[in-house]
ZAPAFI-360775 format. One line per field, with one value per atom (N, C-alpha, C): residue number from 1; residue in one letter; atom name; x, y, z. Coordinates in nm, 2 decimals. Layout:
N
num = c(NUM ...) $
residuo = c(a ...) $
atomo = c(CA ...) $
c1 = c(X ...) $
c2 = c(Y ...) $
c3 = c(Z ...) $
END
This chain:
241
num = c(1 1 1 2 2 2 3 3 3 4 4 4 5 5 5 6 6 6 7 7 7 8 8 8 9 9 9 10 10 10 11 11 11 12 12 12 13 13 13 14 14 14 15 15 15 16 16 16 17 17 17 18 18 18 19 19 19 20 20 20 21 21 21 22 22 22 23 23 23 24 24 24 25 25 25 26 26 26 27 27 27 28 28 28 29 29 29 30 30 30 31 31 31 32 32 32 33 33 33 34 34 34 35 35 35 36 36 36 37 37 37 38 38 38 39 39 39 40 40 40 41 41 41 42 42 42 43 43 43 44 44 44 45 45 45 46 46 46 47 47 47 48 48 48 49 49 49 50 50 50 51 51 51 52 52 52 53 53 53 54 54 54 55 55 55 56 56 56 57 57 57 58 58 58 59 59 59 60 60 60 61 61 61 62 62 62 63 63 63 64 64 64 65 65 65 66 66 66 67 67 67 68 68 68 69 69 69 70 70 70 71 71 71 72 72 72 73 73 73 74 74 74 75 75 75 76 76 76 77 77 77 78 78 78 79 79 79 80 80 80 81 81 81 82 82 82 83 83 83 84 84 84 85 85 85 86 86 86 87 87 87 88 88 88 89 89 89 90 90 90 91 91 91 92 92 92 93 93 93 94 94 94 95 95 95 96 96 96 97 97 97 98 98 98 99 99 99 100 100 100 101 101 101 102 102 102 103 103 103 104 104 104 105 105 105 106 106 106 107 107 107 108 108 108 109 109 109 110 110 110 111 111 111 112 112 112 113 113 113 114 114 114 115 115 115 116 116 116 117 117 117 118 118 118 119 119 119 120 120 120 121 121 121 122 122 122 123 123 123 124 124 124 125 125 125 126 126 126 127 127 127 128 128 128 129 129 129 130 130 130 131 131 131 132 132 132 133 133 133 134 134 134 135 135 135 136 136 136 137 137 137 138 138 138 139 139 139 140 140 140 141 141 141 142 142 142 143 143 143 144 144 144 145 145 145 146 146 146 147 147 147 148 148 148 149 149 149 150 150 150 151 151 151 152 152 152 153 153 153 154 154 154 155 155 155 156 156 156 157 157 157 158 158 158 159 159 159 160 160 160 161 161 161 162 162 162 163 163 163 164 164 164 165 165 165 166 166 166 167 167 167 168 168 168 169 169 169 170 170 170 171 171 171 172 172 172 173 173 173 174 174 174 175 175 175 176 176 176 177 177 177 178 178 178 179 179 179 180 180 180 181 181 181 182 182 182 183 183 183 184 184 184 185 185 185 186 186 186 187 187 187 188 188 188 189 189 189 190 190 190 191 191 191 192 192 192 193 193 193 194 194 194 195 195 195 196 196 196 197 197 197 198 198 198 199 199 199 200 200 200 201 201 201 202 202 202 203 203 203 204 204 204 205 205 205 206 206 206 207 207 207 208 208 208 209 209 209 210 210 210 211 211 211 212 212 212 213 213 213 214 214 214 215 215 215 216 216 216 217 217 217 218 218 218 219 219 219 220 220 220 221 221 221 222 222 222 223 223 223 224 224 224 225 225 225 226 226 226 227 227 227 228 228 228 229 229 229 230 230 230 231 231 231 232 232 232 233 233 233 234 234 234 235 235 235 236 236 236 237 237 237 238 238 238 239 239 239 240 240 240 241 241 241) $
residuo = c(x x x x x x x x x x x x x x x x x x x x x x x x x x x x x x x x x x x x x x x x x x x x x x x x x x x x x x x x x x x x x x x x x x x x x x x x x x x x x x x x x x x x x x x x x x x x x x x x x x x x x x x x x x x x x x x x x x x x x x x x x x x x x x x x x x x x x x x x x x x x x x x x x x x x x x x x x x x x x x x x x x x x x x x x x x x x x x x x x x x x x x x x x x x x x x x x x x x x x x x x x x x x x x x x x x x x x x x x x x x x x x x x x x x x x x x x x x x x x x x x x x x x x x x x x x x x x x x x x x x x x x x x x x x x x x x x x x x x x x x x x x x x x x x x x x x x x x x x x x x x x x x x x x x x x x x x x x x x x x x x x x x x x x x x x x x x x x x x x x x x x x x x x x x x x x x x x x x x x x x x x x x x x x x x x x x x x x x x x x x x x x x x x x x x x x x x x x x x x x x x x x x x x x x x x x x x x x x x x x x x x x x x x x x x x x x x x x x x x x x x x x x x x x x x x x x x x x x x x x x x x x x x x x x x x x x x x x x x x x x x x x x x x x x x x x x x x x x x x x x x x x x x x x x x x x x x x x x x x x x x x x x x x x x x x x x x x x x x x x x x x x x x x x x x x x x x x x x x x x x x x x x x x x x x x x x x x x x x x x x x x x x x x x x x x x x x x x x x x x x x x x x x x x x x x x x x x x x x x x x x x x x x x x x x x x x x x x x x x x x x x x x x x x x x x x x x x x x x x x x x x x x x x x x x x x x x x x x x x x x x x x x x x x x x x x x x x x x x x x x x x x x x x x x x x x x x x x x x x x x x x x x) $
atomo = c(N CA C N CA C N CA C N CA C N CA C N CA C N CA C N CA C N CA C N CA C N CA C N CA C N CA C N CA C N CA C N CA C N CA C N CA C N CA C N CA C N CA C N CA C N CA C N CA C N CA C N CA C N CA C N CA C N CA C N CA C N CA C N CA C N CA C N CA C N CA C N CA C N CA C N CA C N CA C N CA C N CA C N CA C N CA C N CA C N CA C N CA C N CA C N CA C N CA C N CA C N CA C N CA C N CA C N CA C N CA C N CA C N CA C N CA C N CA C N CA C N CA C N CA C N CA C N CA C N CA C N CA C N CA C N CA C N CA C N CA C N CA C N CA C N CA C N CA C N CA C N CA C N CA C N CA C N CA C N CA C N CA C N CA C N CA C N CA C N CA C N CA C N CA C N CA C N CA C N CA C N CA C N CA C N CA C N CA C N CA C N CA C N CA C N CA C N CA C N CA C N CA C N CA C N CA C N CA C N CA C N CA C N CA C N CA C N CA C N CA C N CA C N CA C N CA C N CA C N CA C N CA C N CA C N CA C N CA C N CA C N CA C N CA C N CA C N CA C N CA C N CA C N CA C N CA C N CA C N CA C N CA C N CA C N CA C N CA C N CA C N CA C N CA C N CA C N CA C N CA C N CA C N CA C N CA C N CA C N CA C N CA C N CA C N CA C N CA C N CA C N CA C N CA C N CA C N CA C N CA C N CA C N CA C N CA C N CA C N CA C N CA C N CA C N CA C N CA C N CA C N CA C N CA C N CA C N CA C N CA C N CA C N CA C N CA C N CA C N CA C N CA C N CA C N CA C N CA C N CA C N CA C N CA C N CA C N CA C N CA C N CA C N CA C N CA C N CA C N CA C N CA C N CA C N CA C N CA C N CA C N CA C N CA C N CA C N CA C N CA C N CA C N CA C N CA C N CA C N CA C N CA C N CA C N CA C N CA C N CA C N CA C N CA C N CA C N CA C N CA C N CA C N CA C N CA C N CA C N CA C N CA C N CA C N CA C N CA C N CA C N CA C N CA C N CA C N CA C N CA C N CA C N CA C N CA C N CA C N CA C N CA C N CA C N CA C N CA C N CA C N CA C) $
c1 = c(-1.12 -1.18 -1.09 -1.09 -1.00 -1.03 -0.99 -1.02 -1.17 -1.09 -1.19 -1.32 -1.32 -1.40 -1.48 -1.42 -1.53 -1.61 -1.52 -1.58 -1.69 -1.68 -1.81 -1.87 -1.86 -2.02 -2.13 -2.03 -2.08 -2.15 -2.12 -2.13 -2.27 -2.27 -2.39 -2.50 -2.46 -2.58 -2.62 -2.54 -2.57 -2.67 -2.65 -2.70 -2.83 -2.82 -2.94 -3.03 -3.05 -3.08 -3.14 -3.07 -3.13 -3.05 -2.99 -2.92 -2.88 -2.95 -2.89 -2.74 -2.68 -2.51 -2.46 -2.47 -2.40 -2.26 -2.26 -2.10 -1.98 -2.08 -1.97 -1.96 -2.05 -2.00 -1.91 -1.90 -1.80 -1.65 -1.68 -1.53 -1.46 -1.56 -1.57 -1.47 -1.54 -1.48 -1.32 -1.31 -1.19 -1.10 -1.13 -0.99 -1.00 -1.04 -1.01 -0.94 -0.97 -0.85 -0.76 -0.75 -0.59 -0.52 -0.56 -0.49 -0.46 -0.60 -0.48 -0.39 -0.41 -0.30 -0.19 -0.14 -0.04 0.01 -0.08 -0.03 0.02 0.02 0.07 -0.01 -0.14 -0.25 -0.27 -0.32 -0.35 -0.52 -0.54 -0.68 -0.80 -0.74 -0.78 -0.80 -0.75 -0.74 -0.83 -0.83 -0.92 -1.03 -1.08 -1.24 -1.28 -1.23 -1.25 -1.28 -1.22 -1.23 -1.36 -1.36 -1.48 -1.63 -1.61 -1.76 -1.76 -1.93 -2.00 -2.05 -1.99 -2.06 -2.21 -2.28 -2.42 -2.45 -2.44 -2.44 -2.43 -2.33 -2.29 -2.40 -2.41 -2.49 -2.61 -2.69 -2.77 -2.84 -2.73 -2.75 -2.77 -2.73 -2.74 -2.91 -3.01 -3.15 -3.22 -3.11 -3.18 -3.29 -3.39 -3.50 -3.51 -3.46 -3.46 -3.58 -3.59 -3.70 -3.72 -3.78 -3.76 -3.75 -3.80 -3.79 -3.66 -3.62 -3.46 -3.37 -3.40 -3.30 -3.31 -3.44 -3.44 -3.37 -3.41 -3.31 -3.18 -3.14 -3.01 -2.92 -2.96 -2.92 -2.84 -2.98 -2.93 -2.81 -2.76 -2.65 -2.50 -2.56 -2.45 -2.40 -2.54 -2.52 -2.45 -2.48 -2.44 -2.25 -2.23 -2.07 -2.00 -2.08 -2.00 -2.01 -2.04 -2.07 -1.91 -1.91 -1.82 -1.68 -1.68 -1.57 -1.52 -1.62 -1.60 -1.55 -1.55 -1.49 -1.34 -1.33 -1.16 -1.06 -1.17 -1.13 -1.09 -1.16 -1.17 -1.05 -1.00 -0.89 -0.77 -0.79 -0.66 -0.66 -0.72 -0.71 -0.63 -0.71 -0.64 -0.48 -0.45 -0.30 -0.22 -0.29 -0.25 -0.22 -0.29 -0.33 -0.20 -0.21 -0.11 0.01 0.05 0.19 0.26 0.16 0.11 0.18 0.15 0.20 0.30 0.33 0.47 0.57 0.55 0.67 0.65 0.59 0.55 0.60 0.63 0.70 0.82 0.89 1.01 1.08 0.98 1.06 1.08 0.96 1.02 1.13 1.13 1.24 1.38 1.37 1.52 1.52 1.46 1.48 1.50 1.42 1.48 1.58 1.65 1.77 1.90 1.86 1.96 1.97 1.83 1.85 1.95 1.96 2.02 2.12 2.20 2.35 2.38 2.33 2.34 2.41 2.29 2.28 2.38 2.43 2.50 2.40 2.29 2.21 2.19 2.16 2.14 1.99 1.91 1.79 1.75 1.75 1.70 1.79 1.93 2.10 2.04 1.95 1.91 1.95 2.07 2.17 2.33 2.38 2.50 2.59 2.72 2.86 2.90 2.94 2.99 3.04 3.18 3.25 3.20 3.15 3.03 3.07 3.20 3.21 3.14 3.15 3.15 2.97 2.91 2.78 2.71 2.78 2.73 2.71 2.85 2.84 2.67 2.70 2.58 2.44 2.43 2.30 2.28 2.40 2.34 2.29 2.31 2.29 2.12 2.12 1.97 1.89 1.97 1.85 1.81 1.90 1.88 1.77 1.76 1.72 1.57 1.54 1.45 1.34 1.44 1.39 1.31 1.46 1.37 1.26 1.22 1.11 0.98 0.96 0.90 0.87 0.93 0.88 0.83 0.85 0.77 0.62 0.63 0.51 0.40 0.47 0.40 0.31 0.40 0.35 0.23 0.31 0.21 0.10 0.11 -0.07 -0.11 -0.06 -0.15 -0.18 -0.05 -0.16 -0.28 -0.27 -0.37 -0.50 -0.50 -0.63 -0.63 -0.57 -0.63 -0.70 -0.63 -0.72 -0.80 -0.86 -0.98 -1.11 -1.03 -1.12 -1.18 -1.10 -1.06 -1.15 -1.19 -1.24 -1.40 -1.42 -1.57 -1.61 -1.48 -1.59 -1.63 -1.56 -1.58 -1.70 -1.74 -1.90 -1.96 -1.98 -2.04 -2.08 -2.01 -2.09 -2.08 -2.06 -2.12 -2.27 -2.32 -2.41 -2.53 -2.48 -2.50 -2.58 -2.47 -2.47 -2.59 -2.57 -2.72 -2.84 -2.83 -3.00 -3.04 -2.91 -2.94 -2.87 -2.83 -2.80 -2.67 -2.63 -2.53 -2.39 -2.28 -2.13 -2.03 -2.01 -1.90 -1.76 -1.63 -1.51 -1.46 -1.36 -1.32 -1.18 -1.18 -1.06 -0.94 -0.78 -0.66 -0.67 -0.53 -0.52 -0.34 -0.35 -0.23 -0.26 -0.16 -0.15 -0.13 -0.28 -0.24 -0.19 -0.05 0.02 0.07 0.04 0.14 0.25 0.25 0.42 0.52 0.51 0.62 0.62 0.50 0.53 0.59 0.54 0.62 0.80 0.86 0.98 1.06 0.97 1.01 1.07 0.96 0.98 1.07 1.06 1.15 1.32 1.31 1.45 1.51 1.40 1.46 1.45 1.41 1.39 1.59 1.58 1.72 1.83 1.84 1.93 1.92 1.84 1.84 1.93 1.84 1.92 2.05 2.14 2.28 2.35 2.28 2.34 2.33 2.23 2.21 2.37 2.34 2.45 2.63 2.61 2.78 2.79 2.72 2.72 2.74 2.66 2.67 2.80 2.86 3.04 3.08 3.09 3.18 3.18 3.04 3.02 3.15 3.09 3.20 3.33 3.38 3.52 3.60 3.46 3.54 3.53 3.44 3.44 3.52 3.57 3.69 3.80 3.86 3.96 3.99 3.85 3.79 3.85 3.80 3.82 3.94 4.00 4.07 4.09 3.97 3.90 3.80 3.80 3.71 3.56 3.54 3.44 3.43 3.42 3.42 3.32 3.22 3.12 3.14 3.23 3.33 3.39 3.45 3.59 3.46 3.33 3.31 3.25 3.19 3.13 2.98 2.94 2.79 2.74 2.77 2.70 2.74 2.80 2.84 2.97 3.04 3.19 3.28 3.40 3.46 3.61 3.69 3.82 3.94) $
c2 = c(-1.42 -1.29 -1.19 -1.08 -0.98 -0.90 -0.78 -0.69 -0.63 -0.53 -0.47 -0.50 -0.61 -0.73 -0.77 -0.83 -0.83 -0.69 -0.60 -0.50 -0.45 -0.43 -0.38 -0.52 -0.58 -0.68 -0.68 -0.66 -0.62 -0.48 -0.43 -0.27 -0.26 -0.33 -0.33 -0.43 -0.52 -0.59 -0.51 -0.47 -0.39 -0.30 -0.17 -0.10 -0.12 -0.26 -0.31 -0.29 -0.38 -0.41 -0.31 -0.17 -0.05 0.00 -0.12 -0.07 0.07 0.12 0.27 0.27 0.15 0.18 0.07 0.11 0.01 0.06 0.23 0.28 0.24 0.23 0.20 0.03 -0.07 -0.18 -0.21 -0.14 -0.16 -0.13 -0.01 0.04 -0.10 -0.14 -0.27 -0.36 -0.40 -0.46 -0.45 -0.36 -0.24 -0.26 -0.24 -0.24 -0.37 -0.47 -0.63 -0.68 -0.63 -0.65 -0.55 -0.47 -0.40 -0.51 -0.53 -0.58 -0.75 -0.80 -0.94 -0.90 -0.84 -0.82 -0.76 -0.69 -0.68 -0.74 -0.87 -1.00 -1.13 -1.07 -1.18 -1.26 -1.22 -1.32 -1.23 -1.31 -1.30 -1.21 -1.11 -1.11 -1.22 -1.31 -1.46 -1.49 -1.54 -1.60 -1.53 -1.39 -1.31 -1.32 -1.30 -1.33 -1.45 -1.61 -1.70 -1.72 -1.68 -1.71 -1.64 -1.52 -1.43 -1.50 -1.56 -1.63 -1.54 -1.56 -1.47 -1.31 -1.22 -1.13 -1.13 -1.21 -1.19 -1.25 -1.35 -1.43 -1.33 -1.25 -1.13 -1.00 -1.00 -0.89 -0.94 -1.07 -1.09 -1.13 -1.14 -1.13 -0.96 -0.88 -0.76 -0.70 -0.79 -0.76 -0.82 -0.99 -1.09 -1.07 -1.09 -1.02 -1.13 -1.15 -1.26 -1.32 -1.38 -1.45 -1.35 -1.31 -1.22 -1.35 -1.44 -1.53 -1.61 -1.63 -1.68 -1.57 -1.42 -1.33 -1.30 -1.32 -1.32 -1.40 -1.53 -1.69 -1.67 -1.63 -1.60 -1.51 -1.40 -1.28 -1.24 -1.31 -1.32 -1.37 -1.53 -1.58 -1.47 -1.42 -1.37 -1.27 -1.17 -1.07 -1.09 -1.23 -1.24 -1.27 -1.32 -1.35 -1.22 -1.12 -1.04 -0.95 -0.89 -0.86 -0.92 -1.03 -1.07 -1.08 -1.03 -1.03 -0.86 -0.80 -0.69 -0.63 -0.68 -0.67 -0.71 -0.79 -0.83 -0.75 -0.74 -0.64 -0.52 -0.45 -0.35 -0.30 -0.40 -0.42 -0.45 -0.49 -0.50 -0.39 -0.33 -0.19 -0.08 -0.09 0.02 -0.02 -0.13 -0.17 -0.13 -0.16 -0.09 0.05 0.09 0.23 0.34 0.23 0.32 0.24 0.15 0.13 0.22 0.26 0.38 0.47 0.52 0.67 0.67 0.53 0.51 0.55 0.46 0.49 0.64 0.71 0.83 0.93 0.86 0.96 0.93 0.82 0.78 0.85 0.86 0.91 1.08 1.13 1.30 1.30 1.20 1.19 1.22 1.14 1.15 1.23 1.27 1.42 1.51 1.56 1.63 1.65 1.53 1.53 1.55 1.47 1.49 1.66 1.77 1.87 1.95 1.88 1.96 1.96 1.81 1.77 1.86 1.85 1.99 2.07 2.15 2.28 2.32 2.17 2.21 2.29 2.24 2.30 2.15 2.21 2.14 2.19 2.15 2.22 2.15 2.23 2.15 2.09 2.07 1.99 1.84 1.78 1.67 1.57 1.65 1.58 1.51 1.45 1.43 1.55 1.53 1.60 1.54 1.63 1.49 1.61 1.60 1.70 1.71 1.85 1.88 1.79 1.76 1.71 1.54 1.49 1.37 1.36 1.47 1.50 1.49 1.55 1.62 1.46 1.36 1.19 1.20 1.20 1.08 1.17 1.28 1.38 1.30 1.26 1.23 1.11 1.01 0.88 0.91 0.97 1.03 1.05 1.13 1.18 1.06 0.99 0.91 0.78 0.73 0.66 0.75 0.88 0.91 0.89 0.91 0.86 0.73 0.68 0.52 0.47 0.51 0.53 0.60 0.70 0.76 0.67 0.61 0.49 0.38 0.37 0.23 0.33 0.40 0.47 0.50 0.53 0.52 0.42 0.29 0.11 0.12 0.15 0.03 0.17 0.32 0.34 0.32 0.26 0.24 0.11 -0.03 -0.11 -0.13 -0.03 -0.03 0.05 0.11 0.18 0.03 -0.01 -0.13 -0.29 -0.29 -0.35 -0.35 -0.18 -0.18 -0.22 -0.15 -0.19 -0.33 -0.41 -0.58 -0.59 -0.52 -0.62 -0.56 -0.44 -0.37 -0.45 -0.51 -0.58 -0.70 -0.79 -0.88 -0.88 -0.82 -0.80 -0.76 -0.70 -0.65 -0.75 -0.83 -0.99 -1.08 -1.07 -1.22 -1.11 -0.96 -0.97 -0.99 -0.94 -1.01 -1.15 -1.24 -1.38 -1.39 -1.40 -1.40 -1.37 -1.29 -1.20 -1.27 -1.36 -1.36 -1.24 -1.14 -1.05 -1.08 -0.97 -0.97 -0.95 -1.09 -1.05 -0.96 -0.89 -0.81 -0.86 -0.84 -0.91 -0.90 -0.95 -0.97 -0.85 -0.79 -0.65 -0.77 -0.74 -0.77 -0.72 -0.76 -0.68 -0.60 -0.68 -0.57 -0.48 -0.35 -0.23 -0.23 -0.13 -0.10 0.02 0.02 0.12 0.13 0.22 0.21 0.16 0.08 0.03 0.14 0.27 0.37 0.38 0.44 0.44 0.29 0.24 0.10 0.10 0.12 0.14 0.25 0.38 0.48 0.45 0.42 0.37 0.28 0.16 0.08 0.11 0.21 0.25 0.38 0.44 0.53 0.48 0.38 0.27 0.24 0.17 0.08 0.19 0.31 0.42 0.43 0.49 0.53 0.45 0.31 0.21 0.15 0.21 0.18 0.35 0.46 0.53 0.55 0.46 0.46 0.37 0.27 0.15 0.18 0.27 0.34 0.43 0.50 0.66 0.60 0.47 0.44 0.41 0.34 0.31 0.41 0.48 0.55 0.68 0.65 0.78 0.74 0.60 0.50 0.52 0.51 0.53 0.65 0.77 0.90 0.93 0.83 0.92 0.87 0.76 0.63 0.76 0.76 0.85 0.99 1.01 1.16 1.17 1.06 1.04 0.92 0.93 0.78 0.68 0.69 0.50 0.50 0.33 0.28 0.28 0.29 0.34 0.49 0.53 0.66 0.79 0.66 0.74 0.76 0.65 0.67 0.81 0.83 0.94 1.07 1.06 1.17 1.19 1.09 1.15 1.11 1.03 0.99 0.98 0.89 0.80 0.87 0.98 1.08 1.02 0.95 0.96 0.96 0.99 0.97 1.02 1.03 1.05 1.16) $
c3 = c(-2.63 -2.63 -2.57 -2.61 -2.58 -2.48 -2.40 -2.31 -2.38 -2.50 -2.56 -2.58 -2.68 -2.72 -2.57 -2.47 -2.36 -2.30 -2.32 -2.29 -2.34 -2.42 -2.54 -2.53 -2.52 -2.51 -2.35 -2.26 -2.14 -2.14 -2.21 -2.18 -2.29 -2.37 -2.47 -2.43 -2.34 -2.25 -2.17 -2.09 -1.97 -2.00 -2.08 -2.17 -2.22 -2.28 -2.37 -2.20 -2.10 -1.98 -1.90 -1.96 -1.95 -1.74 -1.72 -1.59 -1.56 -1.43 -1.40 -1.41 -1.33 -1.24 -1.37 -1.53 -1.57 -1.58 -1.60 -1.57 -1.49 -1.37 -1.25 -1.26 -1.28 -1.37 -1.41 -1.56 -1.62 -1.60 -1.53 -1.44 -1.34 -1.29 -1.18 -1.30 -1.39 -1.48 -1.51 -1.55 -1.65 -1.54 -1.39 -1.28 -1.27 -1.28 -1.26 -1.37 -1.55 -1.61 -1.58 -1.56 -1.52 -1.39 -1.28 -1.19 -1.24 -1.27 -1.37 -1.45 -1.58 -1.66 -1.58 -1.49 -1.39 -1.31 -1.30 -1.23 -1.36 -1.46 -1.53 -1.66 -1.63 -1.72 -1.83 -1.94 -2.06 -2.10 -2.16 -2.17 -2.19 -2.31 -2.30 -2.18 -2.06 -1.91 -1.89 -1.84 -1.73 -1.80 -1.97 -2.01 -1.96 -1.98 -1.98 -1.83 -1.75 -1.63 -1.54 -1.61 -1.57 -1.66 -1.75 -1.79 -1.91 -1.98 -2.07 -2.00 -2.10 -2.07 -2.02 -2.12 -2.13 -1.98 -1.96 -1.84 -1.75 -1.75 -1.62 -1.65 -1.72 -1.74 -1.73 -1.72 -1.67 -1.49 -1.47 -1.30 -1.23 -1.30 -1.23 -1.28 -1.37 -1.36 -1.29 -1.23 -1.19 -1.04 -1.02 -0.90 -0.77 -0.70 -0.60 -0.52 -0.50 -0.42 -0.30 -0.22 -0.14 0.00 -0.04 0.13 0.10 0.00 0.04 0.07 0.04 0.05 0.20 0.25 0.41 0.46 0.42 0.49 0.51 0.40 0.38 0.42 0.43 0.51 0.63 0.70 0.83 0.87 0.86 0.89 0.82 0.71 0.67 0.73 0.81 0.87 1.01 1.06 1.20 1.14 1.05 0.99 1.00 0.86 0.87 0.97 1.07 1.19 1.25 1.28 1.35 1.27 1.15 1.02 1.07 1.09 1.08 1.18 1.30 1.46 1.46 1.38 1.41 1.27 1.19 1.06 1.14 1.20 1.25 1.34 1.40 1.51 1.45 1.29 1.18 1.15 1.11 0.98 1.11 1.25 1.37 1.36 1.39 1.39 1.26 1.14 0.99 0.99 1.06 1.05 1.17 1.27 1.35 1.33 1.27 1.21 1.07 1.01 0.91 0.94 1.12 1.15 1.25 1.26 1.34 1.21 1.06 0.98 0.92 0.87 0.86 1.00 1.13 1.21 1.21 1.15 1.16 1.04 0.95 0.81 0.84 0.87 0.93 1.08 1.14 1.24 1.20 1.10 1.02 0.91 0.88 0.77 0.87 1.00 1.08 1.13 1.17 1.22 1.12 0.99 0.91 0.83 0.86 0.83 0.95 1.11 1.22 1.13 1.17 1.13 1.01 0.89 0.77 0.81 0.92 0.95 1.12 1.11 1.25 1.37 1.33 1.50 1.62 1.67 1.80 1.90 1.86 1.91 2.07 2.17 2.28 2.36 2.27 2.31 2.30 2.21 2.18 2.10 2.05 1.95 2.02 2.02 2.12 2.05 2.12 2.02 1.89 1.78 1.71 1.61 1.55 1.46 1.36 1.28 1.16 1.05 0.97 0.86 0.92 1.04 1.07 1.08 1.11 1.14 1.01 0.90 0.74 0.67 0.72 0.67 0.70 0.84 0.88 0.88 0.81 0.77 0.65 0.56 0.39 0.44 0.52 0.53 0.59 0.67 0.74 0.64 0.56 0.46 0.34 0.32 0.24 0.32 0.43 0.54 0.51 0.52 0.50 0.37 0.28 0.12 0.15 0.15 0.17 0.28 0.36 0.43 0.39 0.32 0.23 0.12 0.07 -0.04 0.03 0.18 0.23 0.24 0.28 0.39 0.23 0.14 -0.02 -0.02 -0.07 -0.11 0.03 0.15 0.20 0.24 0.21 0.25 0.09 -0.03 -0.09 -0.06 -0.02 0.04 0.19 0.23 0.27 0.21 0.16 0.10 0.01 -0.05 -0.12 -0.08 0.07 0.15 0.21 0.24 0.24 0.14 0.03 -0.13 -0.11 -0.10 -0.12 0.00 0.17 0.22 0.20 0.14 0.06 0.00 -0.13 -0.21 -0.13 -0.06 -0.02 0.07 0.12 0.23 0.10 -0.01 -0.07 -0.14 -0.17 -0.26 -0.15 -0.03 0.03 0.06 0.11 0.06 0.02 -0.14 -0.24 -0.30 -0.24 -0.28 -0.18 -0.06 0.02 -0.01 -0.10 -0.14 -0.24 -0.34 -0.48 -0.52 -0.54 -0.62 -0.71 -0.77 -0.86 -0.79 -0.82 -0.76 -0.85 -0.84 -0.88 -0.89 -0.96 -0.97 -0.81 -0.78 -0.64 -0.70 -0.57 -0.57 -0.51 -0.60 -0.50 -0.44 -0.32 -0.24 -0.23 -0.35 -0.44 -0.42 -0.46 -0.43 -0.60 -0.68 -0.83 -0.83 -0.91 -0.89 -1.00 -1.18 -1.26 -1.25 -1.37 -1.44 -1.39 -1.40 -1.44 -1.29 -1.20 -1.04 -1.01 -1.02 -0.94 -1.01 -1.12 -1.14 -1.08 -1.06 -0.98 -0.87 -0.75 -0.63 -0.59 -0.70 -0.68 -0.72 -0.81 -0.83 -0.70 -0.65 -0.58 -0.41 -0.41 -0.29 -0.28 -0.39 -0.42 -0.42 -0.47 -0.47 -0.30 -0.30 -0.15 -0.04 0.00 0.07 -0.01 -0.10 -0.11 -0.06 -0.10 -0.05 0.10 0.20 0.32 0.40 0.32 0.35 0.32 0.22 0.21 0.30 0.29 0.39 0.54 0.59 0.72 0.76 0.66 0.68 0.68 0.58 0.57 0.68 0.76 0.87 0.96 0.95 1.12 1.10 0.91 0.96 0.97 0.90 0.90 1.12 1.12 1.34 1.37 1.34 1.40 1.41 1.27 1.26 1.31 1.31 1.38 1.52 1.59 1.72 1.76 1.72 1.72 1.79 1.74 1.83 1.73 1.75 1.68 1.73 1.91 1.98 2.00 1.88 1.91 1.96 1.97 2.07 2.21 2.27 2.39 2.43 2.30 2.31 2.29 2.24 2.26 2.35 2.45 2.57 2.54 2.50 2.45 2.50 2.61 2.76 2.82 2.85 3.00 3.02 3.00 3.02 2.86 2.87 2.73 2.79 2.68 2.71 2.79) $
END
């Protein structure tokens, strides 16, 4: 069976079933084949593996016992409860590793705008001769790129980790009440074909033009200063030549 083909049979059960949220359903559906088919699988695989439409579309009218949905509940409630406490103390750490790289990436666009501009704001910069400063601004700036493409990937993988741990309390649940499970979210980061080649090409540019620019900073200061420590000769640490 095909995307489409499953699609329209879900969507015409659903439908038939007269479900308020069969929209948002089928959407549920539609991003589960997008993120398999991005991982590799066949539309064949992801139908087969997902069941009969009809089957799926019959659990979302299915009406639960109301005393197993009690029985059941609770344990789940006291789980996720405690799922959610150490979740909670993950996503903070996600979150401020987030805005450590996000400060590191305007760190170095800053500094690589001084060296440009030959300022020195505050005298927070050491000494260092402007062409030898201008090296090590492109390498900054480029250092910045590439940090900007991390700080990208990973807040989309985190907004997708949250998705991923929603659905997952949302069908255990679910599954407790009797209710209907929904597809399980990766925790991939879905990101178009064309964005993920972007990134990853201006990732790759970036960190080579980080990695030449870095030498070629060291050997134009070597020369600059002639020494090979030539953060010595300028006085870096408070002494020099």
């Amino acid at each position: 069976m095909t995307r489409i083909e499953f699609m329209t049979q879900l969507s015409h059960e659903l439908n038939k079933r007269k479900l308020p949220d069969a929209v948002e359903i089928v959407e549920e559906y539609e991003q589960h084949f997008a993120f398999k088919l991005a991982d590799g699988y066949s539309e064949a695989e992801i139908a087969a593996k997902l069941g009969s439409p009809v089957q799926l579309a019959a659990q979302f009218d299915a009406v639960p016992d109301p005393k197993v949905r009690t029985g059941r509940r609770v344990p789940v409630a006291m789980g996720l409860g405690v799922a959610d406490l150490f979740a909670g103390i993950f996503f903070v750490f996600l979150i401020g590793w987030a805005l450590v790289m996000a400060a590191f990436c305007i760190a170095c666009g800053a500094v690589s705008v001084c060296l440009f501009g030959g300022l020195n704001p505050f005298g927070i910069l050491p000494p260092i001769p402007y062409w030898c400063g201008a090296v090590y601004a492109i390498c900054l700036a480029a250092l910045c790129v590439l940090a900007a493409c991390g700080c990208v990937y990973f807040a989309a993988f985190v907004r997708q980790l949250f998705r991923s741990f929603g659905r997952f309390q949302h069908n255990a649940w679910a599954a407790a009440g009797g209710g209907a499970v929904l597809p399980e979210v990766p925790i991939a980061p879905l990101l178009a074909p064309k964005v993920k080649r972007r990134i990853r090409t201006v990732a790759l540019i970036s960190l080579a033009l980080f990695a030449a620019c870095f030498v070629l900073g060291w050997i134009v200061s070597a020369l600059s200063a002639g020494a090979i420590e030539f953060w010595h000769a300028w006085g870096w640490f408070g002494y020099g030549t």
